[in-house]
N, C-alpha and C positions, 0 to 999 in steps of 0.2 A: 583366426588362430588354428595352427595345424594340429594334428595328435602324432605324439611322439612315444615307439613303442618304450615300454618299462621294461629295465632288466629284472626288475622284483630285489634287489641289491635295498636291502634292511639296514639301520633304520631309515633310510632316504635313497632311493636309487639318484644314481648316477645322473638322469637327467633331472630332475629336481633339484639335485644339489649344484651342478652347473649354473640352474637358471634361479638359485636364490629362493625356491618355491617351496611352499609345505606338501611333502610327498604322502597323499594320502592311496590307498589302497583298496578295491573290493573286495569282498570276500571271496576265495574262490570256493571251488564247489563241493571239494573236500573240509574246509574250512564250514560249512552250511548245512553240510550232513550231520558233522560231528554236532554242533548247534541242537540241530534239531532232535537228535539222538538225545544229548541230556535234556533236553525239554520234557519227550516219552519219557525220561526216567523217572523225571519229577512228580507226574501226574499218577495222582494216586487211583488205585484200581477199584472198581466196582464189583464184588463177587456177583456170580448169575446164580439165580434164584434153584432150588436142588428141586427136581423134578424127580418125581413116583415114576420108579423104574417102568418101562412098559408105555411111561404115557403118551399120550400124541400131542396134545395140548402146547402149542410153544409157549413160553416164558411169559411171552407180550400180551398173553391171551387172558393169565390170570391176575383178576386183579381184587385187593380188599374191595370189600364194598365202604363206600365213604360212611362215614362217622352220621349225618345227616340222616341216613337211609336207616341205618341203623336206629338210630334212636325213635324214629317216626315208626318203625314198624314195633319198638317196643311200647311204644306210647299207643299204640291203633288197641292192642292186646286187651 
């Protein structure tokens, strides 16, 4: 089987509809942007954590102490 170019001729280009065939189509690349653009839309955001002006400490640095830790040290008391 040879490859035969497509004119892109909607809903069925011209060589599919010759040969009787279901003219299916890829996405092109403008078509995969826009895609991917509402997908970012959809995805809801995560605010970052507000940091004490001045401080150095990044975001990923602070963290609660776990519940566990916690209680063991109220419990040592």
């Amino acid at each position: 089987m040879r490859k035969i170019k497509c004119d892109r001729e909607k809903p069925t280009c011209s060589s599919c509809l010759n040969r009787n065939r279901q003219c299916l189509y890829s996405p092109t690349a403008a078509q995969q942007r826009r895609a991917r653009k509402q997908l970012t839309n959809q995805r809801p955001t995560v605010p970052l954590p507000i940091m004490p002006q001045g401080s150095s400490i990044p975001p990923m640095a602070i963290r609660p102490h776990p519940v566990s830790s916690v209680m063991e040290e109220q419990t040592a008391q």
